[in-house]
DSSP file (Angstrom, degrees, kcal/mol; ACC not computed):
  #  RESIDUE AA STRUCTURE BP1 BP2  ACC     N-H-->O    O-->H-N    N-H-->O    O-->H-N    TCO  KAPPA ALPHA  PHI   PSI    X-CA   Y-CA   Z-CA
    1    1 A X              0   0    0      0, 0.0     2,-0.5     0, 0.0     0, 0.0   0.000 360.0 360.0 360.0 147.3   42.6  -69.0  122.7
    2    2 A X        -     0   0    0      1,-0.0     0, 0.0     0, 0.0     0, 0.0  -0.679 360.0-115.8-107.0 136.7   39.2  -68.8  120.8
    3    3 A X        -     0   0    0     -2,-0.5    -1,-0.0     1,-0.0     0, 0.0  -0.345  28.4-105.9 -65.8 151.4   38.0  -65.2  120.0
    4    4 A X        -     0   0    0      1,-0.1     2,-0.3     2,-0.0     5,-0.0  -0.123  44.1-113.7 -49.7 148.8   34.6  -63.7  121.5
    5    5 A X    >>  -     0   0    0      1,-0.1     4,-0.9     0, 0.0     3,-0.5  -0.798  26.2-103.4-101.7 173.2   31.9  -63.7  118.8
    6    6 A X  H 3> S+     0   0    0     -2,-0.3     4,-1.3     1,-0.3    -1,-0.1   0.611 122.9  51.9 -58.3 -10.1   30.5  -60.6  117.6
    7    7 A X  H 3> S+     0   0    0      2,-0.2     4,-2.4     1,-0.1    -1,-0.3   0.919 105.5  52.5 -89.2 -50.4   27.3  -61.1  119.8
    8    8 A X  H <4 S+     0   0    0     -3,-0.5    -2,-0.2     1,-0.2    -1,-0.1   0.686 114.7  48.8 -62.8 -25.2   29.3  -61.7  123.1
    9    9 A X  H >X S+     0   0    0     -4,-0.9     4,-0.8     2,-0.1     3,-0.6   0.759 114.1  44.6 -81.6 -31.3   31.2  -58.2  122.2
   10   10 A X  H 3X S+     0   0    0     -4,-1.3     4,-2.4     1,-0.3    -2,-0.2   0.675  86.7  76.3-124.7  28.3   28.4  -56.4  121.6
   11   11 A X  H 3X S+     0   0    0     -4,-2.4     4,-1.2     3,-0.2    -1,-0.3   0.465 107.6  38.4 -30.7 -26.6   26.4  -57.1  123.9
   12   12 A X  H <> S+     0   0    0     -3,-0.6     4,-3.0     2,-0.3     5,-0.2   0.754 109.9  55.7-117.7 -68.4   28.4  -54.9  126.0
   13   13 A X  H >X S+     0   0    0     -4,-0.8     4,-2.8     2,-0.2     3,-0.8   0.968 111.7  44.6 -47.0 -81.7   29.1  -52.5  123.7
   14   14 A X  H 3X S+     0   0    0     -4,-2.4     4,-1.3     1,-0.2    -2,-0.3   0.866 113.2  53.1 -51.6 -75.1   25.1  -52.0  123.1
   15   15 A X  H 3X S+     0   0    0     -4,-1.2     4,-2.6     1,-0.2    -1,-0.2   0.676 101.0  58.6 -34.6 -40.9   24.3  -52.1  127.1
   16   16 A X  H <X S+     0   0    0     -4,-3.0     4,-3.7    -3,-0.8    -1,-0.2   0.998 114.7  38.6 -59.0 -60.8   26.9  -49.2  128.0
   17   17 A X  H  X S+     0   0    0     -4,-2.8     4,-3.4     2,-0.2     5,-0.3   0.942 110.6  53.5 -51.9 -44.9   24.9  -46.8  125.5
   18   18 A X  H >X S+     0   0    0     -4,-1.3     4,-1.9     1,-0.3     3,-0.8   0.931 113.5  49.1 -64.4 -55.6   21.4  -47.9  126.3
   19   19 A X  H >X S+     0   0    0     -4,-2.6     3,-1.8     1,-0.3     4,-1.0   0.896 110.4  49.5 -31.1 -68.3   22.7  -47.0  130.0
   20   20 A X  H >X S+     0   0    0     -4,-3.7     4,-1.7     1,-0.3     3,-0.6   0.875 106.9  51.3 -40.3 -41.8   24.0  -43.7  128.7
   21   21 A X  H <X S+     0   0    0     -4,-3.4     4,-1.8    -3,-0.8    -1,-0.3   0.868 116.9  49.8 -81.1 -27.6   20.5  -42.8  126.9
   22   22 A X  H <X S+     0   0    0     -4,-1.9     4,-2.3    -3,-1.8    -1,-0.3   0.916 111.1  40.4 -76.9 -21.9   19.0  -43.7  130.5
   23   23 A X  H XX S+     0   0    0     -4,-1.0     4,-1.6    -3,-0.6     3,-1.0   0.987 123.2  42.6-106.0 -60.2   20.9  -41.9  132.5
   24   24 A X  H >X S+     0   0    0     -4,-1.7     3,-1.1     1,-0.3     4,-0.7   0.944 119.8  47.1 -26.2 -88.7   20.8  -38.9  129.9
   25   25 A X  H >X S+     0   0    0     -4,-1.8     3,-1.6    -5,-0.3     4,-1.3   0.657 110.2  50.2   0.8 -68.5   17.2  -39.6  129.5
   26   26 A X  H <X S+     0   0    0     -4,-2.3     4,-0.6    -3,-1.0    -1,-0.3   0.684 109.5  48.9 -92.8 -38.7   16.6  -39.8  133.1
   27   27 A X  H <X S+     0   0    0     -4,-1.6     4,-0.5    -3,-1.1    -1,-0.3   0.328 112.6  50.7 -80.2 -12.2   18.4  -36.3  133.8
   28   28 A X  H <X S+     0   0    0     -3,-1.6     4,-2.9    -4,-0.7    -2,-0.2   0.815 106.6  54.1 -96.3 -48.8   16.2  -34.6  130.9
   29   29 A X  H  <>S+     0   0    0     -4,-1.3     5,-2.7    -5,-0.2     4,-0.4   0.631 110.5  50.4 -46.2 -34.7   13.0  -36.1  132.5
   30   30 A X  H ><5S+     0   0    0     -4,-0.6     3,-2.1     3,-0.2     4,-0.3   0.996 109.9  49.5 -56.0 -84.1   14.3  -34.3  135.7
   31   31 A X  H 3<5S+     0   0    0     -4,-0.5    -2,-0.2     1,-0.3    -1,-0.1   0.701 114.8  39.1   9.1 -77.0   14.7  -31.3  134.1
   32   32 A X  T 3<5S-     0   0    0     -4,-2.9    -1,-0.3     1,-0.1    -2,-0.2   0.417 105.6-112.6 -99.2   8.5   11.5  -31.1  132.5
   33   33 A X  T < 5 -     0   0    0     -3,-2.1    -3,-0.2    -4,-0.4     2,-0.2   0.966  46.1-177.4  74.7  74.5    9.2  -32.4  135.1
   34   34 A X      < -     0   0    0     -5,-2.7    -1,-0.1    -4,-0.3     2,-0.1  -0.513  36.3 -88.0 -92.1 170.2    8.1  -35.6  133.5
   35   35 A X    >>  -     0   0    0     -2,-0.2     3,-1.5     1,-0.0     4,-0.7  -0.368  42.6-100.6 -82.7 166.3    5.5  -37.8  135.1
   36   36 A X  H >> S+     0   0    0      1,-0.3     3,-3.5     2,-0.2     4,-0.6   0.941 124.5  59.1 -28.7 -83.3    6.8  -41.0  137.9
   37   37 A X  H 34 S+     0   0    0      1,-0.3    -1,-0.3     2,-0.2     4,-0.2   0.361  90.5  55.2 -27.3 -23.6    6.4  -43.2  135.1
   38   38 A X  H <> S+     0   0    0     -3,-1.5     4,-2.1     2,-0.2    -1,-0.3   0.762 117.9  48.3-103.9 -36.5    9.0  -41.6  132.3
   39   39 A X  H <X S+     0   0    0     -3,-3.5     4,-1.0    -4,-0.7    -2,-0.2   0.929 110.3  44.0 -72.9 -53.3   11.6  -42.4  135.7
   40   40 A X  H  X S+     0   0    0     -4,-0.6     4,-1.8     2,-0.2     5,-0.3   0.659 116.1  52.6 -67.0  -8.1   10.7  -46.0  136.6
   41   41 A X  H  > S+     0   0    0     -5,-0.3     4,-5.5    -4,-0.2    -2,-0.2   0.961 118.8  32.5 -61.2 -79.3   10.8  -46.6  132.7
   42   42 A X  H  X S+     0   0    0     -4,-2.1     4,-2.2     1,-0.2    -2,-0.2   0.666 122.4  50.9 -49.2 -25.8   14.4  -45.1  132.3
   43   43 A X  H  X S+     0   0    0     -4,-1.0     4,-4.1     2,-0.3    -1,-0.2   0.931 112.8  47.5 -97.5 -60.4   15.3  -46.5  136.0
   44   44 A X  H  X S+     0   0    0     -4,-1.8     4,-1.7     1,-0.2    -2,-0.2   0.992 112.9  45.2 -42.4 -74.9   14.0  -50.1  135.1
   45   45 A X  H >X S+     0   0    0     -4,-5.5     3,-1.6    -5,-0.3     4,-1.4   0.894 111.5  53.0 -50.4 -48.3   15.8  -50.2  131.7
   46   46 A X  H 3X S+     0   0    0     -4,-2.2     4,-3.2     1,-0.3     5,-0.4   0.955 110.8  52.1 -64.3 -41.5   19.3  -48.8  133.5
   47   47 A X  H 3X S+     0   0    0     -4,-4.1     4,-2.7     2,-0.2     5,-0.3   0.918 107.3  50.9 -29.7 -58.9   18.6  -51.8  135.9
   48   48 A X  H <X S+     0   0    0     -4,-1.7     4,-2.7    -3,-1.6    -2,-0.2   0.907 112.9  43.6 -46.8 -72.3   18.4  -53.9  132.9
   49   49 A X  H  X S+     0   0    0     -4,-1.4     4,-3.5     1,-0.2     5,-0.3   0.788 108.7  52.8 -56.5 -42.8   21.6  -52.7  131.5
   50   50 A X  H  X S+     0   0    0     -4,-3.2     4,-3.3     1,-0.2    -1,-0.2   0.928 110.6  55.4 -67.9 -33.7   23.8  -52.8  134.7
   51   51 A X  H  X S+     0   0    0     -4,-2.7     4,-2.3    -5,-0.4    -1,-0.2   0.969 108.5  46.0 -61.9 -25.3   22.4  -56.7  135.1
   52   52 A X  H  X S+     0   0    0     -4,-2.7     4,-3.2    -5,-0.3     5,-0.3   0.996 115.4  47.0 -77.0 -39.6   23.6  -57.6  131.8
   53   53 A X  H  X S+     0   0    0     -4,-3.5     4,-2.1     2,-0.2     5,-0.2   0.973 109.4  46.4 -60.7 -36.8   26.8  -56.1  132.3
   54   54 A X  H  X S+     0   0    0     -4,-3.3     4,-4.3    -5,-0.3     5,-0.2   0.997 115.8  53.6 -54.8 -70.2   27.7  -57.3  135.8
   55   55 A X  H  X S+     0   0    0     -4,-2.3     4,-2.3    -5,-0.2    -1,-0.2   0.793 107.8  51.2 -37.5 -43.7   26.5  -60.8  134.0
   56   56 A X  H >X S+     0   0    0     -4,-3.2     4,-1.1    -5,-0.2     3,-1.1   0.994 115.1  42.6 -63.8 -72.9   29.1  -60.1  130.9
   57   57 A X  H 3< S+     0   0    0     -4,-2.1    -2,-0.2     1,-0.3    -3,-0.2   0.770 111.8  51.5 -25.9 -63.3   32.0  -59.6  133.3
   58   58 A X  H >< S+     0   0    0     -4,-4.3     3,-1.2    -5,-0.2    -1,-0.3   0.909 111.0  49.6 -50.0 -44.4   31.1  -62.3  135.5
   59   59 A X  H << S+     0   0    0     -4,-2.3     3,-0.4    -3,-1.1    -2,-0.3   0.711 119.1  33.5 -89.1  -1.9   31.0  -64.6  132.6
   60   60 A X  T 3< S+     0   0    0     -4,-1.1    -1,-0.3    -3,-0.1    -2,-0.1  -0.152  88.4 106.0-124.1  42.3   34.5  -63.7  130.9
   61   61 A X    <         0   0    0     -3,-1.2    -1,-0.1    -5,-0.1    -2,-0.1   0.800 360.0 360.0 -72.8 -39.5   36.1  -63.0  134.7
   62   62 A X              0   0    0     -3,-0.4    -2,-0.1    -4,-0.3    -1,-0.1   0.663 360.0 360.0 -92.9 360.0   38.0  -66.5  134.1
């Protein structure tokens, strides 16, 4: 069976944090009464992240 390459691992790897720093982010932003914008930002990128994972999953499901 042929091993993953190092991009196809960390892709993954690199989405989970950038998810964490939003969510983190997102919960500081709360916090400290940041403007709309600083929320759709953080909200956008966690979007981002969730697609590419869902996409990583789907493609190594088989």
């Amino acid at each position: 069976m042929p091993q993953p390459s190092t991009r196809s691992r960390s892709l993954p790897t690199l989405s989970w944090v950038v998810l964490v720093v939003c969510v983190v982010g997102n919960t500081v932003a709360s916090l400290a009464g940041a403007p709309l914008a600083v929320h759709l930002g953080l909200g956008l990128l966690a979007a981002v992240c969730i697609a590419a994972l869902t996409a990583a999953q789907l493609r190594n499901r088989r």
